[in-house]
N, C-alpha and C positions, 0 to 999 in steps of 0.2 A: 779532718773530722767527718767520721760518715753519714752519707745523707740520708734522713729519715724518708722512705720510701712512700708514707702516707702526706710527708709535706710537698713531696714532689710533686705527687698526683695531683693536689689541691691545688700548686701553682699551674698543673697545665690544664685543667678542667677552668681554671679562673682567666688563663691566655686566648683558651678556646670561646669561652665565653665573649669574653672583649673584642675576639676579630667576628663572633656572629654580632656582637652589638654594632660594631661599625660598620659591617653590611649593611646590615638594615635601616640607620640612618642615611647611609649614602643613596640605599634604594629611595627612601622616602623623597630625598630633598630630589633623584630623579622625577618618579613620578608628580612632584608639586610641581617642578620649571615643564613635564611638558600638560600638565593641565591647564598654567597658564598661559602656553605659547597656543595651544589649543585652542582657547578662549578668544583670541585675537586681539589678544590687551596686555597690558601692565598688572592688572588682577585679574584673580580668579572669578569667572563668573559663568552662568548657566549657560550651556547651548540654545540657541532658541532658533526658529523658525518660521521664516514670511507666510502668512497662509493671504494666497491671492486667490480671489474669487468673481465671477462676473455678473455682473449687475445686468439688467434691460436694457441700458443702453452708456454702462459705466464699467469700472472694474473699481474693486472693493481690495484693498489692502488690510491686513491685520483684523485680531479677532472683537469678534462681536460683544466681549463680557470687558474689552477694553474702555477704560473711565473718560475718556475723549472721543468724540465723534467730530471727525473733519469733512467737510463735504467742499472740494474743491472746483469749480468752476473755470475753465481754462479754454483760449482758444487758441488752434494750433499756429495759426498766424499770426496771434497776438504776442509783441515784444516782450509787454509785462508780464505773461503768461511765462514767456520762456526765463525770465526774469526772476519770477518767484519760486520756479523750480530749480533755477540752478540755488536758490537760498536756502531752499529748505528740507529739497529728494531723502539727501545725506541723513539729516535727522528725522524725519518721520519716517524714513524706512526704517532703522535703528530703532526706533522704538514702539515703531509698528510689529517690528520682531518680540521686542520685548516685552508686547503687550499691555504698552502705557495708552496708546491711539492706535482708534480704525481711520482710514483714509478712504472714504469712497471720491474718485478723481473720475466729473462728468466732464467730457469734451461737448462744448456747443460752436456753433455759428454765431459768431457776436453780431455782425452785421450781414444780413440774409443777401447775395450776388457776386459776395467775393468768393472768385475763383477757388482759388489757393488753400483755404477754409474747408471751403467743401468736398474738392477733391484727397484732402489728406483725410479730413471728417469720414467721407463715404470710403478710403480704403479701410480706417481704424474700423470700421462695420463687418468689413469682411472679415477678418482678425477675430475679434469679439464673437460673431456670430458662427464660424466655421473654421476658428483655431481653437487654442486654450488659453485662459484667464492671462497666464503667464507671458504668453507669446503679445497679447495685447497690451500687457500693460510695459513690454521691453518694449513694442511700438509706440507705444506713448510716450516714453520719454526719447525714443529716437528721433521723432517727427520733433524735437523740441531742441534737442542737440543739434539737428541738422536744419536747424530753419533759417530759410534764408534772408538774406539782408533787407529785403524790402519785401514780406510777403503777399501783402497786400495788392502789389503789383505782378507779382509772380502768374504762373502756371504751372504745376508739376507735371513733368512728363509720365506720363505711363510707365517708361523703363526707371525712371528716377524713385517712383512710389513701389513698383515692383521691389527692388532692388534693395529698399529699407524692408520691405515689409519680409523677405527672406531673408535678409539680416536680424530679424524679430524672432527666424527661425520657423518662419510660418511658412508652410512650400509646400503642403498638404494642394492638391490638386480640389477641394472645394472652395478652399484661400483664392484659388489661382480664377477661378469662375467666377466666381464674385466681386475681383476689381475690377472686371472688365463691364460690369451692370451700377448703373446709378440707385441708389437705396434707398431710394423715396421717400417709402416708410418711414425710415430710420431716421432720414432727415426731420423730417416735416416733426414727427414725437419727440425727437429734443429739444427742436424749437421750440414747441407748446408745453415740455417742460420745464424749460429756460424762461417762458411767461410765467409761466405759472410759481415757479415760484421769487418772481421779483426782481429775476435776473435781467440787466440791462447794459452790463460791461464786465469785462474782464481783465484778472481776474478777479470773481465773488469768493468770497470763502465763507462757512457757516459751520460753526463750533458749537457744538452741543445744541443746535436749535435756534444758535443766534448768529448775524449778519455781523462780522467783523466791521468797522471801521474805520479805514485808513487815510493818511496822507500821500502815502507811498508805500513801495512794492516793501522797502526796509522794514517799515512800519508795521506791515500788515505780518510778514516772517519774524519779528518780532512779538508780536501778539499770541502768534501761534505758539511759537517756542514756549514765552511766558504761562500760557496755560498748560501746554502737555508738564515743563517743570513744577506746577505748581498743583498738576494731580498724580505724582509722581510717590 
């Protein structure tokens, strides 16, 4: 029986169609797997971006129209200081990104003659003052990763603080001037901010205008948590 030439046509204008339709679905379900691989997750979600910034004598994490305000209090000697950030870095950066929480993170002297304190203290100075936000706030949590067993009893060598603070990525030759001068200044105005505002151990932490109160480091990273999820 012979083939009617208009029904042909219509079967391969119809096969034609069908291999563009499953293109395009194949296309599609590429581009969704690498959006989400992109994403750095399981779902799909928006790119976001840390905006770090420096404070007078802090660095300032995450943006300003963010519904939580953290103000963390930390000394670099201080166990529980180093304690609280290993609980908590991971999520307030995450959502500092996300723009649930700002973080402004003040480093003070909890106890005024300990060595160790002030010499990591007056390098973070140099950094903040004659690096970039970023570079100081990678020394801030370095000096925290690397603190050592009994700080209190410590001294940091000059090559030892060097050595982090160009691992911060700070090697700018004004960096390099500046840890070799004690920062008086610098010191003496965190302390008197550290009174001033009621500060007497660490670490303090102050969420939206109010003094957290804890039992422990667990406690206090749980507080925290608990509000950022619950202005989310």
């Amino acid at each position: 029986m012979p083939v009617d030439p208009l029904e042909k046509e219509r079967e391969e204008r119809n096969r034609r169609i069908a291999i563009i339709g499953g293109m395009i679905i194949v296309i599609s379900v590429l581009f969704a797997a690498v959006a989400i691989y992109t994403s750095g997750g399981g779902t799909s979600v928006a790119r976001t971006t840390l905006t770090v910034a420096a404070g007078t004598s802090s660095v300032v994490v995450g943006r300003g129209a963010a519904p939580v305000k953290v103000t963390i209090y930390e000394d670099f000697g201080s166990a529980d200081s180093a304690a609280l950030e290993a609980a908590t870095r991971d999520y307030l950066r995450e959502n500092a990104a996300g723009g649930k929480v700002q973080i402004t993170y003040q480093p003070i002297v909890e106890t005024v003659g300990m060595t160790y304190p002030q010499q990591t203290l007056n390098a973070w100075s140099a950094v903040l003052d004659h690096g970039t936000p970023s570079q100081a706030l990678k020394l801030y949590d370095l000096f925290f990763e690397d603190q050592p067993a009994a700080p209190a009893a410590e001294n940091a060598s000059d090559d030892a603080l060097a050595a982090l603070v160009a691992k911060a990525g700070a090697t700018e030759k004004p960096v390099k001037e500046a840890l070799s001068v004690l920062n008086t200044g610098f010191l003496t105005a965190v302390h008197r901010a550290a009174v001033a505002a009621g500060v007497t151990s660490t670490p303090t932490v102050i969420l939206n205008g109010r003094r957290l109160v804890a039992t422990n480091v667990d406690d206090l990273a749980t507080q925290i948590e608990s509000a950022v999820d619950a202005a989310s």
